[in-house]
C-alpha positions as CSV (number, residue, x, y, z in Angstrom):
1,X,2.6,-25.1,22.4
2,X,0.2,-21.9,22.3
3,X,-2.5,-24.3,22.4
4,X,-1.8,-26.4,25.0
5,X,-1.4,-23.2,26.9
6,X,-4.8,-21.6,25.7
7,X,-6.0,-25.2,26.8
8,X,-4.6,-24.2,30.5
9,X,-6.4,-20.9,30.5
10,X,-9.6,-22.1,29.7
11,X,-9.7,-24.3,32.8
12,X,-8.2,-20.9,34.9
13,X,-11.0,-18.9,33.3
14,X,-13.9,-21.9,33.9
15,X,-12.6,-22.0,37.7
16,X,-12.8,-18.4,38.2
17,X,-16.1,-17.9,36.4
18,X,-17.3,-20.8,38.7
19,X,-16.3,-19.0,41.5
20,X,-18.2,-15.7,40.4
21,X,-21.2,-17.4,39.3
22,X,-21.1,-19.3,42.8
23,X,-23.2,-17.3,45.3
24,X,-25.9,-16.6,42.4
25,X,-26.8,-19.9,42.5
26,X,-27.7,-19.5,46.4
27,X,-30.0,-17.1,46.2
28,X,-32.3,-18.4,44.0
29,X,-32.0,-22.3,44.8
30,X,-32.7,-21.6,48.6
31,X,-35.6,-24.0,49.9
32,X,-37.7,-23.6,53.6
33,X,-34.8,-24.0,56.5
34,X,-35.9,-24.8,60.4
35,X,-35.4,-21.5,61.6
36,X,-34.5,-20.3,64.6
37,X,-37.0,-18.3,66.6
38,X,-37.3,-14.4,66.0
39,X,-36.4,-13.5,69.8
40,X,-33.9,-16.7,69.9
41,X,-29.8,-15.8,70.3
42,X,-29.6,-18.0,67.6
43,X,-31.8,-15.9,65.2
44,X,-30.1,-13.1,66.7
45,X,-26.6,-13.9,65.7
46,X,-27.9,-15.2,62.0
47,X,-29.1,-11.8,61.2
48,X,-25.7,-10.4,62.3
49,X,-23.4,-12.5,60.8
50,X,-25.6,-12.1,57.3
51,X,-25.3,-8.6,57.6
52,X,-21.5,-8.8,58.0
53,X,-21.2,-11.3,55.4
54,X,-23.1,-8.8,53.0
55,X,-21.0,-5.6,54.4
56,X,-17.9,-8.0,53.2
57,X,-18.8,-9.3,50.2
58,X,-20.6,-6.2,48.7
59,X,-24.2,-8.4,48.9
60,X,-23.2,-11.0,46.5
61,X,-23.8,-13.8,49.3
62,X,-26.7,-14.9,46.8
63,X,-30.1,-13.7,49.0
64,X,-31.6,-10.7,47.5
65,X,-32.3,-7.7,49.3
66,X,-34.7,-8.4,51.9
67,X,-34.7,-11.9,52.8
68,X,-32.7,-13.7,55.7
69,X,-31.4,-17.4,55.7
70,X,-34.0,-20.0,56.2
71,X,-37.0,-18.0,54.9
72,X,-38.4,-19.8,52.4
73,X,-38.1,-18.6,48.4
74,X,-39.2,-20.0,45.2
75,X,-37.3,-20.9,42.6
76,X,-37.7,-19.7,39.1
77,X,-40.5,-21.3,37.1
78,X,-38.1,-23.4,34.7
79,X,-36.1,-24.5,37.3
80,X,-38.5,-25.8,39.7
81,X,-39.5,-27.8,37.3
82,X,-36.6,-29.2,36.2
83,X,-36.0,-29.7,40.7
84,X,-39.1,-31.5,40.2
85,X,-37.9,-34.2,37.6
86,X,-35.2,-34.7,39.2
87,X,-36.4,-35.3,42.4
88,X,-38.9,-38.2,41.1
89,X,-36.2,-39.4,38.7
90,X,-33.9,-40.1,41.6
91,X,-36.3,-41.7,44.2
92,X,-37.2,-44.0,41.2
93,X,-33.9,-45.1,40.6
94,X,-33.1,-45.4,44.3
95,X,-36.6,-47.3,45.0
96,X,-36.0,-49.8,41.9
97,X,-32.5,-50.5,43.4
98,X,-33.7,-51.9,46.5
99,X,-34.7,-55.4,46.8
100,X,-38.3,-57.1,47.6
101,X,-37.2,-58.2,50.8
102,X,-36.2,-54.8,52.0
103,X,-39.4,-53.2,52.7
104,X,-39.4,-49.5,54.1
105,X,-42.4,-50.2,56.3
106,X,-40.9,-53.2,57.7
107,X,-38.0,-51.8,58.9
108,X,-37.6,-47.8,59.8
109,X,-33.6,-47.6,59.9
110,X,-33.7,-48.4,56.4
111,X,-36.4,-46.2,55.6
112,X,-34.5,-43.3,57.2
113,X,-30.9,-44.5,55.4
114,X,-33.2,-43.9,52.0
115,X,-34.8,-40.8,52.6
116,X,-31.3,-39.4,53.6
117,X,-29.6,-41.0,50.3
118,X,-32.3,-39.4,48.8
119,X,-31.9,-36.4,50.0
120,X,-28.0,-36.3,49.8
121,X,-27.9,-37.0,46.4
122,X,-30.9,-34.3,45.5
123,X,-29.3,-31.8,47.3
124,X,-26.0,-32.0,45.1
125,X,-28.0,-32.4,42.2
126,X,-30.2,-29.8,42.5
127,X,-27.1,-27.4,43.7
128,X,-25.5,-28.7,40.8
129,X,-28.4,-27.3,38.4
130,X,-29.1,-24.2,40.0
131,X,-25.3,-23.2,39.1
132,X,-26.1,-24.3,35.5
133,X,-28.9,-22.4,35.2
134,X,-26.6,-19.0,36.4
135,X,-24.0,-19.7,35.0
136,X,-23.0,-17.0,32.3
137,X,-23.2,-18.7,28.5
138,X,-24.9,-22.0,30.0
139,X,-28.4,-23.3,28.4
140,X,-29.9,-25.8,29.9
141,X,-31.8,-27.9,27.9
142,X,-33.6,-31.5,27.3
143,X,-31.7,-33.4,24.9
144,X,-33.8,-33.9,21.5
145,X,-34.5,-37.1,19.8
146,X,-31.6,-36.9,16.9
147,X,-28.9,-36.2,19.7
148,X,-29.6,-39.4,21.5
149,X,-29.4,-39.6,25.4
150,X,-31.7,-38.8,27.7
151,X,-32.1,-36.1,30.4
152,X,-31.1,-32.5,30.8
153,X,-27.8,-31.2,29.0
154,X,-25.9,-27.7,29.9
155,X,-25.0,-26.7,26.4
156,X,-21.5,-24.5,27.2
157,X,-20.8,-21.0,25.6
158,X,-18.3,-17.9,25.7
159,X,-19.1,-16.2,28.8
160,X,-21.1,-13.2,26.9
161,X,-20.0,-11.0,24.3
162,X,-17.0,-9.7,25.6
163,X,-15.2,-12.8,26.5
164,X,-11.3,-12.6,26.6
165,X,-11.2,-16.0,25.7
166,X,-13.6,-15.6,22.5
167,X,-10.8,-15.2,19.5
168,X,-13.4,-12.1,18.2
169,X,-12.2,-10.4,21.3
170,X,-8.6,-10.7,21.5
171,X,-6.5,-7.6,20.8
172,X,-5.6,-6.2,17.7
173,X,-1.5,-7.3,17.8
174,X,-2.6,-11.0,18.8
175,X,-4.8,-11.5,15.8
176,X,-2.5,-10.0,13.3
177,X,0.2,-12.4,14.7
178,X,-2.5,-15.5,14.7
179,X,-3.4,-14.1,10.9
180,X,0.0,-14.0,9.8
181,X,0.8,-17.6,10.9
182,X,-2.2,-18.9,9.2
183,X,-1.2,-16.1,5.9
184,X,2.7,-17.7,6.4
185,X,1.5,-21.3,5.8
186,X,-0.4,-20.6,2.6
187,X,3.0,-18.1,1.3
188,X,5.0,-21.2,1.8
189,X,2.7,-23.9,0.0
190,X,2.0,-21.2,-3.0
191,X,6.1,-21.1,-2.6
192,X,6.5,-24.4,-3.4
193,X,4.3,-24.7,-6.2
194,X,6.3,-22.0,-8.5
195,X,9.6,-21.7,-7.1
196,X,10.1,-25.4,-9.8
197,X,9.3,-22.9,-12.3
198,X,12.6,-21.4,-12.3
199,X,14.4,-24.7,-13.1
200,X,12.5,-26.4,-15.6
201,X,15.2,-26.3,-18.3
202,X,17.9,-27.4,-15.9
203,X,16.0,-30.0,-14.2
204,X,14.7,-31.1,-17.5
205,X,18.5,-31.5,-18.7
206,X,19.6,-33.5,-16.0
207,X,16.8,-35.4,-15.9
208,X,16.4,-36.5,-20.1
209,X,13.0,-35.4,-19.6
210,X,10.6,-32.4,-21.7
211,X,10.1,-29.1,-20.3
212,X,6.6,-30.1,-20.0
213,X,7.0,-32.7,-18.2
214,X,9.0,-31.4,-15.3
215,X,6.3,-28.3,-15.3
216,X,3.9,-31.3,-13.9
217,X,5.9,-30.1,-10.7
218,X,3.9,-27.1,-10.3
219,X,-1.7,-30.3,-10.0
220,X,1.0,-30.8,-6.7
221,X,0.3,-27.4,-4.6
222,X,-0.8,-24.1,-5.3
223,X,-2.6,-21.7,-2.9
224,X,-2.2,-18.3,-2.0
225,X,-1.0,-15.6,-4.7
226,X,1.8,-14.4,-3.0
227,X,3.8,-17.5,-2.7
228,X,3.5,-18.6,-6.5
229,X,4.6,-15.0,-7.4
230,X,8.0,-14.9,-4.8
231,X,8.3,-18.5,-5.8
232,X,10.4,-17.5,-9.3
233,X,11.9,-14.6,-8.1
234,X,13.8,-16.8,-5.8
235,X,14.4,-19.7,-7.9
236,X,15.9,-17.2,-10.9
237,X,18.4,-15.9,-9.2
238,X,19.1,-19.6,-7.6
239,X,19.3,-20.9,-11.0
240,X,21.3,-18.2,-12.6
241,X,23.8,-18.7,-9.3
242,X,27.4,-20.3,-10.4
243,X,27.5,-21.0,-6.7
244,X,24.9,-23.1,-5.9
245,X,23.1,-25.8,-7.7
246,X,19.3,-25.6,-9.5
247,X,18.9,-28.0,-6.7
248,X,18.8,-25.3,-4.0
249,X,15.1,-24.4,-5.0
250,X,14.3,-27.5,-3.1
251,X,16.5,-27.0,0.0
252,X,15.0,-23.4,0.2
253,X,11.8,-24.6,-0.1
254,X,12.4,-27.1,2.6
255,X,14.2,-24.9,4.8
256,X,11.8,-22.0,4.0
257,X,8.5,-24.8,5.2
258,X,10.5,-25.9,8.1
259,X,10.9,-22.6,10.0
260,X,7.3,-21.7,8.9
261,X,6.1,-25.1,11.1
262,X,8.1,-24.5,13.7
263,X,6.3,-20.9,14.1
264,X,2.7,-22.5,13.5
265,X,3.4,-25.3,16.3
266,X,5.1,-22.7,18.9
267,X,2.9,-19.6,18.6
268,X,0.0,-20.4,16.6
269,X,-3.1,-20.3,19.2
270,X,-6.4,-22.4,18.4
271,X,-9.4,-20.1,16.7
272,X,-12.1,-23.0,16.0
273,X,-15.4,-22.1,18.6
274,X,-16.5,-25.6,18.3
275,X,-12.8,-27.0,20.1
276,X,-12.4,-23.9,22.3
277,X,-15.9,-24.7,23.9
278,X,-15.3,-28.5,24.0
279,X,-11.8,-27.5,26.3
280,X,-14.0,-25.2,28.2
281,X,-16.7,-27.9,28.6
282,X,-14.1,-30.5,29.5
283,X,-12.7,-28.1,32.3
284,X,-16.4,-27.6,33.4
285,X,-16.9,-31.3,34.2
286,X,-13.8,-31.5,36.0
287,X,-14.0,-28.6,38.2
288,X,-17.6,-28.9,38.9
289,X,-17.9,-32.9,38.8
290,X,-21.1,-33.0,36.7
291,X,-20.7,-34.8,33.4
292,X,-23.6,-32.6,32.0
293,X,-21.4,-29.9,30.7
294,X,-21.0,-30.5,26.9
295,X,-20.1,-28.6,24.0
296,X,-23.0,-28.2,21.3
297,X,-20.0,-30.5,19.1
298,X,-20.7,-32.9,22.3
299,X,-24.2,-33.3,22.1
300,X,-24.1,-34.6,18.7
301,X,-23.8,-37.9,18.9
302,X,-23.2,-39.1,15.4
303,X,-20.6,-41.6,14.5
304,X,-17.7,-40.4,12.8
305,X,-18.1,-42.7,9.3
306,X,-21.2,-40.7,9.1
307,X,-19.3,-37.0,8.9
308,X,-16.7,-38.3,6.9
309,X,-19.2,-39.6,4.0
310,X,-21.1,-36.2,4.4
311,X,-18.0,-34.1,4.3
312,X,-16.9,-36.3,1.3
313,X,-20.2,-35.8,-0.6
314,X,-21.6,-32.2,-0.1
315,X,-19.4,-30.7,-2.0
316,X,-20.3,-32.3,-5.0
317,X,-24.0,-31.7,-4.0
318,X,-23.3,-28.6,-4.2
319,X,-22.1,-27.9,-7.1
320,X,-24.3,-28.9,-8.9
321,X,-27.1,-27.6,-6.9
322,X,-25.8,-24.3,-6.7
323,X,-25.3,-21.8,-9.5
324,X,-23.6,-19.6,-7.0
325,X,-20.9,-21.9,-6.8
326,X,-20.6,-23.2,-10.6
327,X,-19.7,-19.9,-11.6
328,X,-17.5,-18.8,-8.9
329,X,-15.5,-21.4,-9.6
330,X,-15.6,-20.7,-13.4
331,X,-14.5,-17.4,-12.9
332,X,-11.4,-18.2,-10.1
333,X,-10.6,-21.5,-12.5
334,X,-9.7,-19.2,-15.2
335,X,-7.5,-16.6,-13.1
336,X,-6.1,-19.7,-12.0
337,X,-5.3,-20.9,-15.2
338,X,-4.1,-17.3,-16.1
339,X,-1.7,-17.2,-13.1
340,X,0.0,-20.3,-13.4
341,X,0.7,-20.4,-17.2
342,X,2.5,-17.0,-16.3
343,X,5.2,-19.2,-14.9
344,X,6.2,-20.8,-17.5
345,X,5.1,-17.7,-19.8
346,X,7.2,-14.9,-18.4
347,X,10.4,-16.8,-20.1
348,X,9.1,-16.3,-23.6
349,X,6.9,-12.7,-22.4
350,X,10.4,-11.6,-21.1
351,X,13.3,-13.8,-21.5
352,X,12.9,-14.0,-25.3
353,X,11.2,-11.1,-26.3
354,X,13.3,-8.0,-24.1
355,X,16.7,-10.4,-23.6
356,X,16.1,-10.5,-19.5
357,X,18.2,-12.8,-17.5
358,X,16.3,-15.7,-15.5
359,X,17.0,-13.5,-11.8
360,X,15.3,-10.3,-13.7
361,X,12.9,-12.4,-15.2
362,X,11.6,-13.7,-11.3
363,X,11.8,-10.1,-10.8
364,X,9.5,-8.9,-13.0
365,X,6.9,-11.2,-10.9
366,X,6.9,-8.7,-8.4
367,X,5.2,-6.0,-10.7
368,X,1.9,-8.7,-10.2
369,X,2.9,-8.2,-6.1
370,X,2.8,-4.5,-6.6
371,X,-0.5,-4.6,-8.0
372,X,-2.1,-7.0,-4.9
373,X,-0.9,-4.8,-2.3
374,X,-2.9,-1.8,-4.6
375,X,-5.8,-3.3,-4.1
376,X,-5.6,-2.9,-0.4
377,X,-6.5,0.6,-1.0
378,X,-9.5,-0.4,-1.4
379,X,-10.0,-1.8,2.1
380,X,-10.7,1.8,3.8
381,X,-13.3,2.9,1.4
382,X,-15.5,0.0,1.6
383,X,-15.4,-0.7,5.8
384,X,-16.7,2.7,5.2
385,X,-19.6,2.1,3.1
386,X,-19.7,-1.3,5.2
387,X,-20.4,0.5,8.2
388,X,-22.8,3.4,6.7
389,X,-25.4,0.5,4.9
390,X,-25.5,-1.6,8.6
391,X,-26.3,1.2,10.5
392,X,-29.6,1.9,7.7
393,X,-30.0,-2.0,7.8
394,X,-30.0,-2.1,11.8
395,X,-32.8,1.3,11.5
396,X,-34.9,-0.4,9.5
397,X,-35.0,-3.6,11.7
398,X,-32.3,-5.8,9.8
399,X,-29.0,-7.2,11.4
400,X,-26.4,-7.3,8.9
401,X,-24.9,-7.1,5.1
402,X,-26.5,-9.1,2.6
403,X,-23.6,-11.4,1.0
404,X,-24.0,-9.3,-2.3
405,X,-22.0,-6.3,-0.6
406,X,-18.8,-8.6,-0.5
407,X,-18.6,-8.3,-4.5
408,X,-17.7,-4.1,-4.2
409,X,-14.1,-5.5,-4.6
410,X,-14.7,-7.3,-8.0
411,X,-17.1,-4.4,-9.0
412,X,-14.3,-1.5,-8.7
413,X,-12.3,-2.5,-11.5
414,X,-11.5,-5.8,-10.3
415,X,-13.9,-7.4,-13.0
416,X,-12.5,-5.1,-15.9
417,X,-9.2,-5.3,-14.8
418,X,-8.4,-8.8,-15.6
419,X,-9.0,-9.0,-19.4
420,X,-7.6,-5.1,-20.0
421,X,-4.2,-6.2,-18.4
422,X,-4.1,-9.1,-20.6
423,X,-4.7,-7.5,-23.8
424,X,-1.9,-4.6,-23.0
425,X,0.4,-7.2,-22.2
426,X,-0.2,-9.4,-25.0
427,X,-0.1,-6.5,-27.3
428,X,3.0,-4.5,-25.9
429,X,5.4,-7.7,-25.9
430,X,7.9,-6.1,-28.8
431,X,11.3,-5.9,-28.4
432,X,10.2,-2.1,-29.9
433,X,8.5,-1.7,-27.1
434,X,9.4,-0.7,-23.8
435,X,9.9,-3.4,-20.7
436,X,7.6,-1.2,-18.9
437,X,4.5,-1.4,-20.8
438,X,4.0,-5.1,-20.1
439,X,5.2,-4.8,-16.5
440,X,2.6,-2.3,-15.9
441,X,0.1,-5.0,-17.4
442,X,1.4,-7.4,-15.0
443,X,0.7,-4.5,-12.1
444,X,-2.8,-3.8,-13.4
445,X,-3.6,-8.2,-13.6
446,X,-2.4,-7.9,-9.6
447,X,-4.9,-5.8,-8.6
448,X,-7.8,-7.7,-10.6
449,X,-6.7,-11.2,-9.2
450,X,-6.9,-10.2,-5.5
451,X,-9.9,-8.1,-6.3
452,X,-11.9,-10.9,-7.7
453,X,-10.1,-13.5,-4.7
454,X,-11.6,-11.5,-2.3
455,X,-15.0,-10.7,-3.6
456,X,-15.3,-14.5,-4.5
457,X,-14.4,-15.6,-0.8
458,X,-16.2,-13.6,0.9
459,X,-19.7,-14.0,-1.2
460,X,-19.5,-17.6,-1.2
461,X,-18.8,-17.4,3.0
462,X,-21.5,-15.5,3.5
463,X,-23.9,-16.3,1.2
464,X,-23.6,-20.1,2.9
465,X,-22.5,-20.0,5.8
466,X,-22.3,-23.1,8.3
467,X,-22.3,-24.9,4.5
468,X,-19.3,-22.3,3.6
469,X,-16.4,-24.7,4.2
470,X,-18.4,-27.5,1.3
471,X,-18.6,-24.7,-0.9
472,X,-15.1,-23.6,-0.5
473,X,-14.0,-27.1,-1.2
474,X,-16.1,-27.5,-4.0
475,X,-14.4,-24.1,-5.8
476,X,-11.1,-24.9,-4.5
477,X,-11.0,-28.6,-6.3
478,X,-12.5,-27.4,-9.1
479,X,-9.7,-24.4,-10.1
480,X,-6.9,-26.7,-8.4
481,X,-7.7,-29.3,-11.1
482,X,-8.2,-26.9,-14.5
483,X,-5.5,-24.7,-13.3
484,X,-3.2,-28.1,-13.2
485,X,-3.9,-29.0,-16.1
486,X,-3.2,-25.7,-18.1
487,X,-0.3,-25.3,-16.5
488,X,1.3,-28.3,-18.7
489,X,-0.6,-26.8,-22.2
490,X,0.9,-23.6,-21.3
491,X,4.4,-24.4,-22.8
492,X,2.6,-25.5,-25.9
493,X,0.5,-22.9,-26.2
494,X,3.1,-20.4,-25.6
495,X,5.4,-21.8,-28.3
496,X,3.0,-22.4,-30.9
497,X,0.6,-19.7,-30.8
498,X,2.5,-17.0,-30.0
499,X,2.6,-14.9,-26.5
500,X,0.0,-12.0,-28.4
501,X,-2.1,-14.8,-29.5
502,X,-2.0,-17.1,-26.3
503,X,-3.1,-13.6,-23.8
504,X,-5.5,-12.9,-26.3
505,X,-7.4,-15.9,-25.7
506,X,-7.4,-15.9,-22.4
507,X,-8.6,-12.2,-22.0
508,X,-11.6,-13.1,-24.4
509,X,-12.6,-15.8,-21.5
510,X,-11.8,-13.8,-18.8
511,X,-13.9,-10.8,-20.4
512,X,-16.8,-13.0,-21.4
513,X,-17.1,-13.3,-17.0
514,X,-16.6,-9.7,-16.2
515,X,-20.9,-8.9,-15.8
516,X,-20.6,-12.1,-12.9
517,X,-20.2,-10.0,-10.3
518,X,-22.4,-7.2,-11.2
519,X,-25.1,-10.1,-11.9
520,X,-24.9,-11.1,-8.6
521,X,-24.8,-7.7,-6.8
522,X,-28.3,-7.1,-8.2
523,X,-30.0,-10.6,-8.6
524,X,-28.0,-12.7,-6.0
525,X,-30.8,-12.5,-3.6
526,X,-33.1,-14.3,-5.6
527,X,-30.8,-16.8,-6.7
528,X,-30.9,-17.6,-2.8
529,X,-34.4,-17.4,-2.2
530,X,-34.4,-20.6,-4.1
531,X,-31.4,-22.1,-3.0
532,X,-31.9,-24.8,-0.1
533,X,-28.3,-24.3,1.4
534,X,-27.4,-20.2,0.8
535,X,-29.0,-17.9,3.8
536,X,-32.2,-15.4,3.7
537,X,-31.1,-12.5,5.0
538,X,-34.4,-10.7,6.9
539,X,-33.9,-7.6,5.7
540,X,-34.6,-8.7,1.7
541,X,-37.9,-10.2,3.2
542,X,-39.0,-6.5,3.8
C-alpha cells in the first residue's frame, strides 16, 4: 500500500518538476524568429507584454536578462550539436520514406508538406531535448555499445541532493518507522527459528522421535539476534503452561508473522534507488511523451537468464577470491555456531545445573538481550570519532572513511569479549555457584556478538560496495549452513562432554579469531589494493 502511494507521488513530484524546469528550457533553445519591426505596434506591444510577463512571473519566462522574443540566441555547445543530429537524422528518415515517384522538384505542394513535417516534428523534438538537458538530475547521453540501442538517452536521477523523494532525505520519524519494519521482519524469522527450542522434549515425546532430531527444527531459519534470543523465552513459559498445548509455539509464531506482514505490506515504503528512479522515469515518459527517459536499470539491456546466472555464481567467486570474505565468515560462522547451540545448551547450563524451570530458563536468554542493547553505547562515541577523521580526510583532499573504521566496534572489546564470556560461563556453571555469575557471562557474550555483527557488516559493505550484496550472500550461506549443522551436535556435545568442557572449546576457537579485526584495521587496505572487487579509497593513494 505505502508503495503504490510513493509510486503516485513520484508522478506528482515529476509533473511539478516538469513544470519548474519548463521556462528554462525556452531560454536557451530559442532559434532566429521573423520579427516585427523596431517602430512596428507589433514590436511595440511584444516588448510590453514581455515585460509584464517578466513583472508576473519573477523573470523565469526563460530569456535572460537582456534579450527580447525573436532575437536570435545560440544554444549551448552540447546541445547544438545534439539539434544538429537530430535534425539530419530526421530528414533522413523522412526522405528514405518517400517513394521514387514522388519527387520534391517535380511537384512543390509536396515539397512544402515535407519541409513542414520536417519541421513539425524537429520542433517537438528539439523542445523535447532542450527540457532534458535542464532538467534537474537528467544526463543526456549517447547510448554505449554494451547497452544496445542507438541514439541519445536521458539517464533519470533524484532531483539534487536534497530531494524529498530520495529515502537519504526523509525525516528522522519516517526512517525509524521504515527501519523498524525491515528490523520487525528479521525479529520474527530469528523468532521462528528458536522459539522450537522450547519444545524439543515435548515434541520429541509425541512425536517417537530423538531430541536431536526435532532440534533439526531450528538449517530452516535463523537471522537476526534478537528473534532467536525472545524465541525461548516465549516458548518456556508456553511449554510450562497447563493451559495451553507445546503446540502454541507454532500458532504464536504464525500469529506473531502474520501481523508483522500485514505491517510490512501497509506501511512499509520502497528504499531501492534503482526502482524509485525506474517509477520516476516511467512518470517522465508519460507526462512528457518522450520514451527517452530511462532509469540507468533501464538502459541495461541484458536479458534476465544472464543476471540470474551472475547473481547465482559471484558469490562463490568470491569467496574464494577474497580473503576479506573467508574470514568474516569464519569468524560470524563460529558466533553462529556459539549462539544456536545455546538453545539447546541453556537446559543443561541452567535447567540441570541451578534446578530453573523451562519459563526461567527462556528468561535467562534475556541477560544475552541485555548485553546487545549495551553495546549501543557505543554508537555515540564512535559517530564522534566518525565525524572528527572525515572532516581531516575531506582537508587533506579525501571524501570519506576507509572501510577499516567500521571494525572500532569489534576492536572495543567486542573481539575479547566473546571467548572471556565463554570461559566465565563455562567455569561458573556449579550448583555452588551463584545463578548470577553465568548470567552475567551471558550479558558480557551479548555485547561481543553484536559488536562483532556490526563491525563485520559494515566492513564487508563498504569495503565492496556495488559487489556488497554477493559478499553478504556468500557470509550469510556459509554461517547459515555450519551454524545448522552444530545446532544438531550440540545436544551431543552437551551431554557427553560436559557444559565446562563443551564452552571451553568453543572459546579456544573463538579466541584463536580475536587479532581478525585488529588485522584488518591496520593491513586491510592492502588486502584491497590487490583485490579486483573491494574499493580504493583515494585517500590511501596519498
Amino acid at each position: 500500500m505505502q508503495s503504490y502511494l510513493q509510486y503516485r507521488r513520484f508522478r506528482t513530484a515529476v509533473i511539478a518538476q516538469r513544470e519548474r524546469d519548463h521556462g528554462k528550457a525556452v531560454g536557451p533553445r530559442t532559434y532566429k524568429q521573423d520579427a516585427p519591426s523596431p517602430n512596428s505596434s507589433e514590436a511595440s506591444h511584444a516588448t510590453d507584454d514581455h515585460r509584464d510577463l517578466e513583472k508576473a512571473e519573477g523573470s523565469t519566462t526563460g530569456f535572460p536578462e537582456g534579450v527580447r522574443p525573436g532575437e536570435l540566441r545560440h544554444a549551448p555547445e552540447g546541445e547544438e550539436s545534439i539539434r544538429k543530429e537530430e535534425e539530419a537524422t530526421l530528414e533522413d528518415n523522412l526522405r528514405g520514406s518517400e517513394s521514387e515517384d514522388d519527387d520534391p522538384d517535380d511537384d512543390p505542394d509536396l515539397a512544402q508538406a515535407a519541409l513542414s513535417r520536417i519541421s513539425t516534428i524537429e520542433s517537438n523534438r528539439s523542445a523535447g531535448t532542450a527540457l532534458g538537458m535542464v532538467m534537474t538530475g537528467i544526463q543526456v547521453r549517447k547510448r554505449s555499445t554494451r547497452e544496445g540501442g542507438e541514439g541519445q538517452v536521458f539517464v533519470v536521477g533524484y532531483e539534487g541532493e536534497n530531494d524529498p523523494m530520495n529515502p537519504h532525505n526523509w525525516g528522522i520519524t519516517r526512517r525509524i518507522c521504515a527501519t523498524l519494519m525491515v528490523a520487525s521482519i528479521g525479529f520474527v524469522v530469528g523468532l521462528a527459528s528458536a522459539i522450537d527450542a522450547s519444545a524439543v522434549s515435548e515434541a520429541a515425546k509425541e512425536f517417537g522421535v530423538s531430541e536431536v532430531v526435532e532440534s533439526l527444527a531450528t538449517v530452516f531459519a535463523n537471522a537476526a539476534f534478537t528473534g532467536p534470543l525472545m524465541g525461548p523465552v516465549m516458548g518456556g513459559f508456553i511449554v510450562q503452561s497447563s493451559l495451553v498445548s507445546w503446540r502454541w509455539v507454532e500458532w504464536v509464531t504464525l500469529i506473531t508473522s502474520g501481523l508483522v506482514f500485514g505491517l510490512v505490506i501497509l506501511f512499509q515504503p520502497e528504499t531501492y534507488p534503482p526502482i524509485l528512479l525506474k517509477w520516476k522515469a516511467s512518470h517522465l515518459r508519460a507526462v512528457t511523451g518522450d520514451d527517452r527517459y530511462k532509469a540507468e536499470v533501464e538502459i541495461r539491456m541484458e536479458p534476465f537468464i544472464h543476471r540470474l546466472k551472475r547473481a547465482l555464481y559471484r558469490p562463490f567467486l568470491l569467496t574464494s577470491r577474497e580473503p576479506i570474505i573467508i574470514l568474516i565468515a569464519l569468524y560470524l560462522t563460529v558466533i553462529y555456531i556459539v549462539l544456536f547451540t545455546f538453545l539447546d545448551g541453556y537446559t543443561y547450563i541452567f535447567t540441570e545445573i541451578h534446578g530453573t524451570s523451562e519459563g526461567i530458563t527462556g528468561l535467562c536468554f534475556l541477560g544475552i538481550v541485555v548485553g546487545l542493547f549495551g553495546a549501543s553505547a557505543l554508537v555515540p562515541l564512535i559517530y564522534k570519532w566518525a565525524k572528527r577523521d572525515l572532516q581531516k580526510i575531506k582537508e587533506q583532499g579525501g571524501d570519506r572513511l576507509p572501510p577499516e573504521f567500521r571494525l572500532w566496534f569489534a576492536m572495543l572489546g567486542g573481539a575479547f569479549a566473546i571467548p572471556i564470556s565463554l570461559f566465565w560461563m563455562g567455569w561458573t556453571s556449579y550448583p555452588s555457584i551463584s545463578i548470577w555469575s553465568p548470567l552475567a557471562a551471558s550479558a558480557l557474550f551479548g555485547y561481543g556478538i553484536l559488536c562483532i555483527f556490526i563491525s563485520s557488516y559494515q566492513y564487508v559493505i563498504d569495503s565492496y560496495e556495488s559487489f556488497a550484496a554477493s559478499a553478504l550472500v556468500a557470509v550469510t550461506l556459509i554461517r547459515y549452513i555450519a551454524a545448522g549443522g552444530m545446532a544438531v551436535v550440540g545436544i551431543p556435545f552437551y551431554k557427553n562432554m560436559g557444559v565446562q568442557y563443551t564452552l571451553t572449546i568453543m572459546a579456544c576457537i573463538s579466541a584463536l579469531l580475536v587479532p581478525l579485526p585488529y588485522v584488518f584495521y591496520k593491513y586491510g587496505h592492502q588486502i584491497r589494493r590487490h583485490s579486483k572487487y573491494a574499493i580504493k579509497v583515494r585517500s590511501e593513494s596519498k
